[in-house]
PDB file of N, H, CA, C and O in Angstrom:
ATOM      1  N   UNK A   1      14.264  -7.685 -10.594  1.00  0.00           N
ATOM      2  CA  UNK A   1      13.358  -6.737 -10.007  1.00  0.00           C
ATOM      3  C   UNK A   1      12.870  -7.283  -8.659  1.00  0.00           C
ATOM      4  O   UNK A   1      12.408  -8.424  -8.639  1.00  0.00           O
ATOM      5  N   UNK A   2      12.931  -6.597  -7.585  1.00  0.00           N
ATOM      6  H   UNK A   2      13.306  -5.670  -7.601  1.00  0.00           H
ATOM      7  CA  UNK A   2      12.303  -6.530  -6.511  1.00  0.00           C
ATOM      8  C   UNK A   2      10.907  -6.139  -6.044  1.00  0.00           C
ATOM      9  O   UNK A   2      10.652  -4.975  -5.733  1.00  0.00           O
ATOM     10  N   UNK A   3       9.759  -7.381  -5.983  1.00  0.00           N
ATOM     11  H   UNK A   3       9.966  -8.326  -6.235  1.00  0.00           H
ATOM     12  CA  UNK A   3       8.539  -7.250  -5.306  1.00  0.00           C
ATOM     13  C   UNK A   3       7.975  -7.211  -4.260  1.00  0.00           C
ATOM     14  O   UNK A   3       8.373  -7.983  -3.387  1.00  0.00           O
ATOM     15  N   UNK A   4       7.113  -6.515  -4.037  1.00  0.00           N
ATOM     16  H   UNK A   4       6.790  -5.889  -4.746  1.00  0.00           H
ATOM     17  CA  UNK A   4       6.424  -6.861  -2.988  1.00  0.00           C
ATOM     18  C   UNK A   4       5.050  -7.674  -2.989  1.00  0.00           C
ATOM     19  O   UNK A   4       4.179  -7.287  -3.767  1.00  0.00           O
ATOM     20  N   UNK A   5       4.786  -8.821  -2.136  1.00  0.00           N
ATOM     21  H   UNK A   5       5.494  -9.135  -1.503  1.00  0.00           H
ATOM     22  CA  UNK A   5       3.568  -9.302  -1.644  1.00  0.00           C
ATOM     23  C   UNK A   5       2.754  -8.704  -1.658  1.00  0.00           C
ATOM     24  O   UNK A   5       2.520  -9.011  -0.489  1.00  0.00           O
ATOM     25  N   UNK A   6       1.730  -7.837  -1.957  1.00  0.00           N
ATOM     26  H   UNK A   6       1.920  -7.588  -2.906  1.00  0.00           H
ATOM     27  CA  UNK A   6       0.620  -7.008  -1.285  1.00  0.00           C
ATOM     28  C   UNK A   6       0.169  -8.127  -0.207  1.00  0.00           C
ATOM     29  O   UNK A   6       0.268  -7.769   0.966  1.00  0.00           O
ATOM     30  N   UNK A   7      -0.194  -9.112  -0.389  1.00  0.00           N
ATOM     31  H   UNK A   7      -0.274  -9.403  -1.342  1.00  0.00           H
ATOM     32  CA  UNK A   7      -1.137 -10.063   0.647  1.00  0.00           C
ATOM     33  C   UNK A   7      -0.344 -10.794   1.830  1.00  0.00           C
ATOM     34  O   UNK A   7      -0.870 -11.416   2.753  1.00  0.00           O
ATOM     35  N   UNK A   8       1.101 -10.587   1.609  1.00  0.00           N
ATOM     36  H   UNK A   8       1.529 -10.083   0.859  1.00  0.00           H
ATOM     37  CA  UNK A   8       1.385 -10.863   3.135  1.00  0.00           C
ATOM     38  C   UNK A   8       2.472  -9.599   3.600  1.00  0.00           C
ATOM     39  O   UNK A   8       3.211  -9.960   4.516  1.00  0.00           O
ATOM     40  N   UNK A   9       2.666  -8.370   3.191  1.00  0.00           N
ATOM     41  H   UNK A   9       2.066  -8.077   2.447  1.00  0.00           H
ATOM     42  CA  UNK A   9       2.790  -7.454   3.771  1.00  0.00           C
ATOM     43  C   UNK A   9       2.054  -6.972   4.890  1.00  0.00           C
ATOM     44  O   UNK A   9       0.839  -6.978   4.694  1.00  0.00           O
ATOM     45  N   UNK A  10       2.541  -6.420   6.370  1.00  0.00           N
ATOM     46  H   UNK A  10       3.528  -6.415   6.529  1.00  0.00           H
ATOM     47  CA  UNK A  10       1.973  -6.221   7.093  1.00  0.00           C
ATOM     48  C   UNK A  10       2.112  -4.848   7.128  1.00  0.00           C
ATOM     49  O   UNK A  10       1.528  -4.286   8.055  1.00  0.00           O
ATOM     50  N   UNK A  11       2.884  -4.002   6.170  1.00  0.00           N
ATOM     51  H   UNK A  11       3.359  -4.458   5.417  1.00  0.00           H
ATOM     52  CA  UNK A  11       3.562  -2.385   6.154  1.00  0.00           C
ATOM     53  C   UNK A  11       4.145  -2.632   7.831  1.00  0.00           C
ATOM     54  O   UNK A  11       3.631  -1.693   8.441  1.00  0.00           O
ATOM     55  N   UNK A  12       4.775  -3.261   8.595  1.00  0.00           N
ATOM     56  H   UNK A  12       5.192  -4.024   8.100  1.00  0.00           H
ATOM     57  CA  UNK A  12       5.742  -3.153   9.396  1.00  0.00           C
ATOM     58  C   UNK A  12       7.123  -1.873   9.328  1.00  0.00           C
ATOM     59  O   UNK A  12       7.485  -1.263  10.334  1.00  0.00           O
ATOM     60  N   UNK A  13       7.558  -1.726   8.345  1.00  0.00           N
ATOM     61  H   UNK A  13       7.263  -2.222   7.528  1.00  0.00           H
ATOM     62  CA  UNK A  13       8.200  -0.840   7.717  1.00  0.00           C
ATOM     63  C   UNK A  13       9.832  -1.341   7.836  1.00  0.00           C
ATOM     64  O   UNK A  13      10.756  -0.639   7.423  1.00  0.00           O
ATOM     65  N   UNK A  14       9.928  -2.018   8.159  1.00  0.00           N
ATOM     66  H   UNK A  14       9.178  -2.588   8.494  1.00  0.00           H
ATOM     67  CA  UNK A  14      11.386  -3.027   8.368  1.00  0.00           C
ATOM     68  C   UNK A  14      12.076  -2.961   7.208  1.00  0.00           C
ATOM     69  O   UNK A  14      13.275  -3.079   7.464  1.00  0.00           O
ATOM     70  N   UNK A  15      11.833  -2.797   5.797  1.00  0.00           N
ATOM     71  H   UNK A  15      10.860  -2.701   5.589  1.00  0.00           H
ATOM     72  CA  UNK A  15      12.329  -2.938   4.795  1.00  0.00           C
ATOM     73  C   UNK A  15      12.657  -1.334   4.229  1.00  0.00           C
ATOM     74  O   UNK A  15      13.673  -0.880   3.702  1.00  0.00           O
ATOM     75  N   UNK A  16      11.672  -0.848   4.488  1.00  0.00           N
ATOM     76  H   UNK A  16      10.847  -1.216   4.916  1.00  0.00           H
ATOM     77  CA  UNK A  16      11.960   1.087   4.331  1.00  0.00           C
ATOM     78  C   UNK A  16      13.436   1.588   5.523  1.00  0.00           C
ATOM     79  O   UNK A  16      14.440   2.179   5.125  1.00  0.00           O
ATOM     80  N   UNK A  17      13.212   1.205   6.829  1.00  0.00           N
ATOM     81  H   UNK A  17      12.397   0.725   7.152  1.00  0.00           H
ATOM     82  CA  UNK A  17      14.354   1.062   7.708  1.00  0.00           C
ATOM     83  C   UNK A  17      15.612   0.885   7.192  1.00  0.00           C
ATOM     84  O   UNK A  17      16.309   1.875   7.416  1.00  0.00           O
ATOM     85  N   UNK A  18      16.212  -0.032   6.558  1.00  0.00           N
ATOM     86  H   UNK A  18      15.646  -0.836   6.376  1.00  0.00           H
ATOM     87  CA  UNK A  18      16.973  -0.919   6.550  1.00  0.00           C
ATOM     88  C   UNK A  18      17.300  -0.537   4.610  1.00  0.00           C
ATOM     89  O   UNK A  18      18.360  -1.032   4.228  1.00  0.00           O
ATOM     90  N   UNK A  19      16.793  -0.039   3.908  1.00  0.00           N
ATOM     91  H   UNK A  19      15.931   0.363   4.219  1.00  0.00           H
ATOM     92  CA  UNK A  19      16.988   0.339   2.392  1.00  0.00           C
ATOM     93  C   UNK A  19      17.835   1.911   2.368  1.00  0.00           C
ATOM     94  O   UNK A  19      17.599   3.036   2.808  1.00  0.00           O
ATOM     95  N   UNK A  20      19.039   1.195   1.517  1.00  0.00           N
ATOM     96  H   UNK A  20      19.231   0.281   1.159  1.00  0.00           H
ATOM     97  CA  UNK A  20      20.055   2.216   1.709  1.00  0.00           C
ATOM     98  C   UNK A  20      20.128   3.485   0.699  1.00  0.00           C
ATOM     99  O   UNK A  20      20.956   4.393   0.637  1.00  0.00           O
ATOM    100  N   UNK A  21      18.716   3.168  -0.231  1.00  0.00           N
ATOM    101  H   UNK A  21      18.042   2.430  -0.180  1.00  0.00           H
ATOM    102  CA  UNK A  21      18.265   4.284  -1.680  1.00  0.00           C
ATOM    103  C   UNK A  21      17.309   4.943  -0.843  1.00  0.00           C
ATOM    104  O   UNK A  21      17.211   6.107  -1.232  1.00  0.00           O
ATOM    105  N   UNK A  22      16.448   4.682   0.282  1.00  0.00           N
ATOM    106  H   UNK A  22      16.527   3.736   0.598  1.00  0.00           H
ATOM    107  CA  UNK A  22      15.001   5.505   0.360  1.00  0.00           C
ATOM    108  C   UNK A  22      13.981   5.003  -0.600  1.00  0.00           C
ATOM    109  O   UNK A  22      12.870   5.517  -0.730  1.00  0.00           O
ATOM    110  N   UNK A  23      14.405   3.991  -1.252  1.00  0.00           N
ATOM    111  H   UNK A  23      15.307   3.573  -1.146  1.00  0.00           H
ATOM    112  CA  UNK A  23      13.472   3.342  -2.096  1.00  0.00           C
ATOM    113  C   UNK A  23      12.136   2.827  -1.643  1.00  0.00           C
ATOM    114  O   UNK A  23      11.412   2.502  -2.584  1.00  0.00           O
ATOM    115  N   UNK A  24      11.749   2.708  -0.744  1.00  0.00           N
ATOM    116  H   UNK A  24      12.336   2.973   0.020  1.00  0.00           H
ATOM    117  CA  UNK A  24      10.651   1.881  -0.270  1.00  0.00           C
ATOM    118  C   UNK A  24       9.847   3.112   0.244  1.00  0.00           C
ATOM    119  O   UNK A  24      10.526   4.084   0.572  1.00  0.00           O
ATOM    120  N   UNK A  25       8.776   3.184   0.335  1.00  0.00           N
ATOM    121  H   UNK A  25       8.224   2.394   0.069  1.00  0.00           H
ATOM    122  CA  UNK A  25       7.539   3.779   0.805  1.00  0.00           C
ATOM    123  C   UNK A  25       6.643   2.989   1.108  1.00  0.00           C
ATOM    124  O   UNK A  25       6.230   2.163   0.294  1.00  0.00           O
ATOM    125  N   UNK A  26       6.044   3.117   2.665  1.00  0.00           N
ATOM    126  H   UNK A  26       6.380   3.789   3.326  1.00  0.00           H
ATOM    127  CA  UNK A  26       5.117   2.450   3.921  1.00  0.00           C
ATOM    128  C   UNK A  26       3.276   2.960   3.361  1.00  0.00           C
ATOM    129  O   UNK A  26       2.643   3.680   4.133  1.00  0.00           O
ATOM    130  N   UNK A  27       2.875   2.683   2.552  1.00  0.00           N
ATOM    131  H   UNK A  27       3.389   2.098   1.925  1.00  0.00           H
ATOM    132  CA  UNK A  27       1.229   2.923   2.492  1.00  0.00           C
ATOM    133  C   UNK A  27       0.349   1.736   3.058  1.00  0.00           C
ATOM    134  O   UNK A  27       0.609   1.365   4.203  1.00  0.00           O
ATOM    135  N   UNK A  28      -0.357   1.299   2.576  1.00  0.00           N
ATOM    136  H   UNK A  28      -0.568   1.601   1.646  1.00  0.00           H
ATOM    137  CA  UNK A  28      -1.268   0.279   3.336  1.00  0.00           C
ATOM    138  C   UNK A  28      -0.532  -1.291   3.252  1.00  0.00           C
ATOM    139  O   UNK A  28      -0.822  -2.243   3.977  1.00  0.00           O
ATOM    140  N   UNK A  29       0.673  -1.272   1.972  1.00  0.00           N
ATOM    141  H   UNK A  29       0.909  -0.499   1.383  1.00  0.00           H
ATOM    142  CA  UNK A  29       1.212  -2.581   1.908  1.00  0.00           C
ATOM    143  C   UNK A  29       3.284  -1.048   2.053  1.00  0.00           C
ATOM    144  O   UNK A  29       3.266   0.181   2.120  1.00  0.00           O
ATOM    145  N   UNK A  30       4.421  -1.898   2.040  1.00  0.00           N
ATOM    146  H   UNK A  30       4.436  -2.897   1.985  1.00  0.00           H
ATOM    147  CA  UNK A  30       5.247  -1.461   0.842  1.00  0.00           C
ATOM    148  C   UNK A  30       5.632  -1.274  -0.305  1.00  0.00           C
ATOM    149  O   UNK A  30       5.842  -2.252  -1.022  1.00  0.00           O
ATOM    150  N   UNK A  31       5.828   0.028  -0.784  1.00  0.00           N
ATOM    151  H   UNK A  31       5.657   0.823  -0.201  1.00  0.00           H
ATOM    152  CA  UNK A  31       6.195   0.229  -2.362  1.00  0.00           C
ATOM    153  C   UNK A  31       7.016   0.424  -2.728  1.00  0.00           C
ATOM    154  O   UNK A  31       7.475   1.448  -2.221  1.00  0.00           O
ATOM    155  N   UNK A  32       7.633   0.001  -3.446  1.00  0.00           N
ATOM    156  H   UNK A  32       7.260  -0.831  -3.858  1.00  0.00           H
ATOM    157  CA  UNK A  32       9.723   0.124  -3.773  1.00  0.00           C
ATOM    158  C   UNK A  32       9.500   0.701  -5.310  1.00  0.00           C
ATOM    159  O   UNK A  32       8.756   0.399  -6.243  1.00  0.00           O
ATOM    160  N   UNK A  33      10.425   1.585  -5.109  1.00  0.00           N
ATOM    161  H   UNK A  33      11.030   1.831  -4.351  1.00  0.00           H
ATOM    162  CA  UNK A  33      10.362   2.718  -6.335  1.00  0.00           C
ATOM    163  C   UNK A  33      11.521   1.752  -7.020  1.00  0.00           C
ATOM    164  O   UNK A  33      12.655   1.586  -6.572  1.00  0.00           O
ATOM    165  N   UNK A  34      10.891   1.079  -8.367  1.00  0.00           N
ATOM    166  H   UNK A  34       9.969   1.213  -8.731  1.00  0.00           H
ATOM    167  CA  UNK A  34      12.052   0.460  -8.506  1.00  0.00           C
ATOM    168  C   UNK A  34      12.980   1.093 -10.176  1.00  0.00           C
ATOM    169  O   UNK A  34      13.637   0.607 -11.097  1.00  0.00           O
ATOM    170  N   UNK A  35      12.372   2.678  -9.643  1.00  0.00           N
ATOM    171  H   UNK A  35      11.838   3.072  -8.895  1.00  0.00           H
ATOM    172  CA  UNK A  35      13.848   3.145 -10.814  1.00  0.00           C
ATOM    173  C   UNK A  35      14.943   3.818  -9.538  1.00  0.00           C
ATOM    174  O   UNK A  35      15.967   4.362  -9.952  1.00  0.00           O
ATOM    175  N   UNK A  36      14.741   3.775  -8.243  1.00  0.00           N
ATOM    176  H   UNK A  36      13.909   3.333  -7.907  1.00  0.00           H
ATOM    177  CA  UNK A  36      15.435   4.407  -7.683  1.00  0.00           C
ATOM    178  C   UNK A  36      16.381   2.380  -6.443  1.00  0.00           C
ATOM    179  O   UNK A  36      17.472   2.187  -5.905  1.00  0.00           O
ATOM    180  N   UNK A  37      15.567   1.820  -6.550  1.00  0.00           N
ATOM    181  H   UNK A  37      14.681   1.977  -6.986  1.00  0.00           H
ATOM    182  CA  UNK A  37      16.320   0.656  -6.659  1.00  0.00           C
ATOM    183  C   UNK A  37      17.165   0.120  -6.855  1.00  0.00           C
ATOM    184  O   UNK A  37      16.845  -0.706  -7.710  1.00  0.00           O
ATOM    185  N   UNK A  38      18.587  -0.034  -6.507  1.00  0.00           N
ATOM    186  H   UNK A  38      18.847   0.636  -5.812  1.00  0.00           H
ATOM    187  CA  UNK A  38      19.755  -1.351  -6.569  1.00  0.00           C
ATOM    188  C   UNK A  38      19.363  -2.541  -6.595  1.00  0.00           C
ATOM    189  O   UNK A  38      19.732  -3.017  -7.669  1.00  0.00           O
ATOM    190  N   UNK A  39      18.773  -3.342  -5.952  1.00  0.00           N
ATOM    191  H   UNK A  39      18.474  -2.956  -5.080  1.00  0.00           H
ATOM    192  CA  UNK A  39      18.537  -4.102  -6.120  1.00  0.00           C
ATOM    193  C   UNK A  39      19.703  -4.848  -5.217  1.00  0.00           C
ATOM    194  O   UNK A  39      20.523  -5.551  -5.808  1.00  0.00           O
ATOM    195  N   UNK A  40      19.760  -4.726  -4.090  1.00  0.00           N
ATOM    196  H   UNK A  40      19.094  -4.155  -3.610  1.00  0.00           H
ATOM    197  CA  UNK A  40      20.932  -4.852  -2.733  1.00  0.00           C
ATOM    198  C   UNK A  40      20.588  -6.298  -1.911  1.00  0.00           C
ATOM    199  O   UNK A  40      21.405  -7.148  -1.557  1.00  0.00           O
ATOM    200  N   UNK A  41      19.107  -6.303  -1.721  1.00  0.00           N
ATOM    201  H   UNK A  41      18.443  -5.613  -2.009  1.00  0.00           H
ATOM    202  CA  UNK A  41      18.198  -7.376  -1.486  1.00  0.00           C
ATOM    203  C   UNK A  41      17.714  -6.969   0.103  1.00  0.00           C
ATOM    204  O   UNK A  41      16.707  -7.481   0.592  1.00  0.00           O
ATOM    205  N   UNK A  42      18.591  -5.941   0.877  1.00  0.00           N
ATOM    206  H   UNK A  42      19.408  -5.525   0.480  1.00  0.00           H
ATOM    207  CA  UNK A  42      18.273  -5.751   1.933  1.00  0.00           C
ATOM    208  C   UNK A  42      16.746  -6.061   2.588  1.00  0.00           C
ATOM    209  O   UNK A  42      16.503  -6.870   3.483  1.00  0.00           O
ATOM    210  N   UNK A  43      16.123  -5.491   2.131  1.00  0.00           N
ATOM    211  H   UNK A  43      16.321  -4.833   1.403  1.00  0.00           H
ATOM    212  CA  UNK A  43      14.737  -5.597   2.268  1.00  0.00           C
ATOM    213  C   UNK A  43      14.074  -7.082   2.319  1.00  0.00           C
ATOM    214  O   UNK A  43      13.043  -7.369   2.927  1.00  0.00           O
ATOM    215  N   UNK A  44      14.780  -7.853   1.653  1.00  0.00           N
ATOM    216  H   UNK A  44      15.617  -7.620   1.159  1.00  0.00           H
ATOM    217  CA  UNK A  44      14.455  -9.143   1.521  1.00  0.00           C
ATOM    218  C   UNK A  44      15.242  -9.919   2.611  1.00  0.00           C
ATOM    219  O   UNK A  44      14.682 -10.943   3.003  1.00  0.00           O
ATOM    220  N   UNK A  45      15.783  -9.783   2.865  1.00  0.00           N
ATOM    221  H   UNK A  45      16.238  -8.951   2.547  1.00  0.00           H
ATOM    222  CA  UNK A  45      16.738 -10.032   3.750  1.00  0.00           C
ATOM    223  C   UNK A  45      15.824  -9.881   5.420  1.00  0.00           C
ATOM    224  O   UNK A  45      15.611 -10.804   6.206  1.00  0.00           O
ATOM    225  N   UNK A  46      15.438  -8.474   5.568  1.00  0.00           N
ATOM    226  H   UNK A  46      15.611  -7.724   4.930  1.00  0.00           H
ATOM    227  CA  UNK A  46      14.783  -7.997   6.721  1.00  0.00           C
ATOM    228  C   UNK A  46      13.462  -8.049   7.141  1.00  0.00           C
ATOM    229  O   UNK A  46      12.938  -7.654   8.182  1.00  0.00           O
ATOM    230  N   UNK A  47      12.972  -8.646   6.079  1.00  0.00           N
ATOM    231  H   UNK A  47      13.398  -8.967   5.233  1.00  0.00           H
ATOM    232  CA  UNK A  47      11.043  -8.347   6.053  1.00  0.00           C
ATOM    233  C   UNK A  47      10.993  -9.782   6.821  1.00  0.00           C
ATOM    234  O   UNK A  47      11.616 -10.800   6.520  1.00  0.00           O
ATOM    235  N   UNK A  48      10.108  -9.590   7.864  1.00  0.00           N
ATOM    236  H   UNK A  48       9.602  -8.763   8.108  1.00  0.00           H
ATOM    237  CA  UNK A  48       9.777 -10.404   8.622  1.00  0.00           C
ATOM    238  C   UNK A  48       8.540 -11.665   8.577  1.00  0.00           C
ATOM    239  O   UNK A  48       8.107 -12.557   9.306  1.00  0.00           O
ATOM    240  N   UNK A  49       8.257 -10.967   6.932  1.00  0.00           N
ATOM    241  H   UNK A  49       8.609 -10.242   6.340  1.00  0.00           H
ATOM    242  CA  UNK A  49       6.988 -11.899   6.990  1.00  0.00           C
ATOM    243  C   UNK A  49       6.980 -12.670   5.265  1.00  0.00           C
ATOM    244  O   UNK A  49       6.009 -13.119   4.655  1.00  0.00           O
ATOM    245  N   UNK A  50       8.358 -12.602   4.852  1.00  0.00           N
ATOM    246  H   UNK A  50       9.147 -12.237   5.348  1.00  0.00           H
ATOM    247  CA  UNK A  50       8.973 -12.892   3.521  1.00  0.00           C
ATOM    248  C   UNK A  50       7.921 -12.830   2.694  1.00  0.00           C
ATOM    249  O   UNK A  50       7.420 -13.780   2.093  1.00  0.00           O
ATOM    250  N   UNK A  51       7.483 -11.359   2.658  1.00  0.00           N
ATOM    251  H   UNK A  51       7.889 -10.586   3.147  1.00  0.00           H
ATOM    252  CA  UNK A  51       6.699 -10.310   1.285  1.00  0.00           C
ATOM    253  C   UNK A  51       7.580  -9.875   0.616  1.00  0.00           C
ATOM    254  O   UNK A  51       7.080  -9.513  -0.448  1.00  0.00           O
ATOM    255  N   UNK A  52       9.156  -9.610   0.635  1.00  0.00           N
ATOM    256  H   UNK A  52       9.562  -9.904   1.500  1.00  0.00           H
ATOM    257  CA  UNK A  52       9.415  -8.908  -0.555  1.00  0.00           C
ATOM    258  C   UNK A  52      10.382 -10.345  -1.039  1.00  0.00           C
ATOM    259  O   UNK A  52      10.826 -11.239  -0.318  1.00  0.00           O
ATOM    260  N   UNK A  53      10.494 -10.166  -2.482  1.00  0.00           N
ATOM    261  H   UNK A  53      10.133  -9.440  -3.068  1.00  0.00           H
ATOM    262  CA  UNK A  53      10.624 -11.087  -2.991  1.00  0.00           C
ATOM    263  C   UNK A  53      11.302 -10.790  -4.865  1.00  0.00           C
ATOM    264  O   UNK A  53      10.877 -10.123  -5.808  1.00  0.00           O
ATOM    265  N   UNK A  54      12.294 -11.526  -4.703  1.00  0.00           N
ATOM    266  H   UNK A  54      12.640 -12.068  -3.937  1.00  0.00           H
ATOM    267  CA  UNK A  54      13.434 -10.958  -6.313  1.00  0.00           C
ATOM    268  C   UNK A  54      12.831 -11.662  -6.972  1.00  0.00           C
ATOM    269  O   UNK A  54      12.412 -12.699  -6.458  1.00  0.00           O
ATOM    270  N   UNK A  55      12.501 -11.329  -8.604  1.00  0.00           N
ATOM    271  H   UNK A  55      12.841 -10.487  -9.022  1.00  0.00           H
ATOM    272  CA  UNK A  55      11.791 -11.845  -9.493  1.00  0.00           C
ATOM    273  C   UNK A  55      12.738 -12.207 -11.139  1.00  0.00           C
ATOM    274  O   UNK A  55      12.148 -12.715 -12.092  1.00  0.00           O
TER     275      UNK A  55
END
């Protein structure tokens, strides 16, 4: 499963960009819908402030 940081998310949106499901949604942190999720890692890969994170 793929997380997000709440506390070092900056909602930059780099990871919603770059997610090839539309899985991610930009609110005050990112939220990854994770029944609509692969689990690709993209997002992890792109987040600039290494908040998302495989568990």
């Amino acid at each position: 499963m793929i997380k997000v940081i709440k506390e070092e998310c900056t909602a930059c949106g780099a990871c919603a960009d770059v997610c090839p499901q539309d899985a991610i949604v930009i609110e005050d942190f990112a939220v990854i819908d994770n029944d609509a999720c692969v689990e690709c890692g993209a997002c992890i890969d792109e987040c600039p402030q290494d908040a998302i994170v495989e568990e």
